[in-house]
C-alpha positions as CSV (number, residue, x, y, z in Angstrom):
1,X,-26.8,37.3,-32.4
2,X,-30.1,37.1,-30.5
3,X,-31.9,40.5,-29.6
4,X,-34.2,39.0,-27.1
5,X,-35.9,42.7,-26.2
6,X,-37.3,42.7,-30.1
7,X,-38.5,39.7,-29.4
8,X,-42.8,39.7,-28.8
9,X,-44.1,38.0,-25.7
10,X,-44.5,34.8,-27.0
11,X,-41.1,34.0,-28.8
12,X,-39.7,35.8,-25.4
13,X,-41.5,33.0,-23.1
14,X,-40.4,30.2,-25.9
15,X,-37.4,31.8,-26.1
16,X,-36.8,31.9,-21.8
17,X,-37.9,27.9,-22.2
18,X,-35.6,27.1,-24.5
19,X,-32.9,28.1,-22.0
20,X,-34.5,27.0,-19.2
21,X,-34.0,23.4,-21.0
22,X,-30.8,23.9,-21.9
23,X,-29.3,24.9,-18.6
24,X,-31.1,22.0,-16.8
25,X,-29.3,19.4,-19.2
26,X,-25.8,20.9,-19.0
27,X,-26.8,20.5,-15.1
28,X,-27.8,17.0,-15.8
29,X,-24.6,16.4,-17.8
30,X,-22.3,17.5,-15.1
31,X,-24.3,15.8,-12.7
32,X,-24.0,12.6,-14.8
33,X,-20.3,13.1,-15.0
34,X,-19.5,13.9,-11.6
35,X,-21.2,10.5,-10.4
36,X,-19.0,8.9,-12.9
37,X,-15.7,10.2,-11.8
38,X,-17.2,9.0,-8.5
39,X,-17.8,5.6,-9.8
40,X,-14.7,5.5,-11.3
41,X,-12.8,6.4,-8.6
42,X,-14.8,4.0,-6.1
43,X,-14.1,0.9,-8.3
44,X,-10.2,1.7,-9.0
45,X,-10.1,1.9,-4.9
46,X,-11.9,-1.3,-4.5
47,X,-9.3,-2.6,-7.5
48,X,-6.1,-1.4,-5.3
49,X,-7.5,-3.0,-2.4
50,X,-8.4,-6.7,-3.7
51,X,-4.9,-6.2,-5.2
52,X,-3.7,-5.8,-2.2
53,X,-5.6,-8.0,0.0
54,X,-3.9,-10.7,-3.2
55,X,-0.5,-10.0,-2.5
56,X,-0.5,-10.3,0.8
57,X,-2.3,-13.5,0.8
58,X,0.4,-14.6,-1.7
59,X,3.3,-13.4,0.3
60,X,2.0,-14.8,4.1
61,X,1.5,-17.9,1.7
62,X,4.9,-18.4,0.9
63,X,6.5,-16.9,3.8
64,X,4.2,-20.5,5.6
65,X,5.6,-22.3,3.4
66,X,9.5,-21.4,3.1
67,X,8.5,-21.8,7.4
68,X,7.7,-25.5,6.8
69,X,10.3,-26.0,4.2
70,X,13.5,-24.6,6.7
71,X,11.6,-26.6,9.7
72,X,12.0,-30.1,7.5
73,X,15.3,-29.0,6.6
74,X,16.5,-28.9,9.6
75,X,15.2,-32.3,10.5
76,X,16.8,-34.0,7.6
77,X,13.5,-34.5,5.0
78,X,15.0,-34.7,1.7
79,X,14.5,-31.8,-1.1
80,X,12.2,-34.0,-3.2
81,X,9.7,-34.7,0.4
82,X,9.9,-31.1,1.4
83,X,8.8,-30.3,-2.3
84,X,5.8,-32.8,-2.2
85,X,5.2,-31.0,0.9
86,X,5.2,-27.3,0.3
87,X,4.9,-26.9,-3.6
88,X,8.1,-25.1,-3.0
89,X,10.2,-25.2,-6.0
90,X,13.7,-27.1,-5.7
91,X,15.4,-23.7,-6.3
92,X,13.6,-21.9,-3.5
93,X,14.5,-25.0,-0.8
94,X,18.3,-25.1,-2.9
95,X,18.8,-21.2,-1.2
96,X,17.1,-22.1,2.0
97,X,19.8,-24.6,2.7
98,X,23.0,-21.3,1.9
C-alpha cells in the first residue's frame, strides 16, 4: 500500500499526476461507452422501424392485391388471369373464392 505523506515533493507531484491520468481515462472510458450504448440503442431503433416500415409495405401490398384478385373474381376472370395479374398464388385466390 501507498503511503503518499512519506512521499518527498517530487514523487508526491508525480505521484498526484499519475492519478490525475488515470481518473481522466476511466472518465474517457465511460464516456466512450456511454456514446456506444447510445449508438447502439439509436441503430437497433432505426432497425425496428425500417422493419416495420417493411411489413407494412408488405401487408398494404397484399392486402391491394387480394382487393384486385376478389374484384376479378367477381367478374368472372379465371384463376390462371387473375394470377398473371396479381402474382397471387392459386392457393391464396383458391380461399378467396370460400
Amino acid at each position: 500500500r501507498l503511503n503518499i505523506l512519506k512521499m518527498d515533493a517530487g514523487e508526491r507531484a508525480s505521484y498526484h499526476y499519475y492519478m490525475k491520468d488515470e481518473m481522466s481515462r476511466a472518465e474517457s472510458l465511460k464516456a466512450a461507452a456511454a456514446e456506444g450504448e447510445i449508438r447502439g440503442e439509436i441503430r437497433g431503433e432505426i432497425r425496428g422501424e425500417i422493419r416495420g416500415e417493411i411489413r407494412g409495405e408488405i401487408k398494404g401490398e397484399i392486402k391491394g392485391r387480394l382487393a384486385i384478385a376478389r374484384v376479378m373474381l367477381s367478374k368472372g376472370q379465371s384463376i390462371d388471369t387473375i394470377m398473371e395479374f396479381t402474382q397471387l398464388t392459386r392457393e391464396a385466390i383458391q380461399n378467396l373464392e370460400k
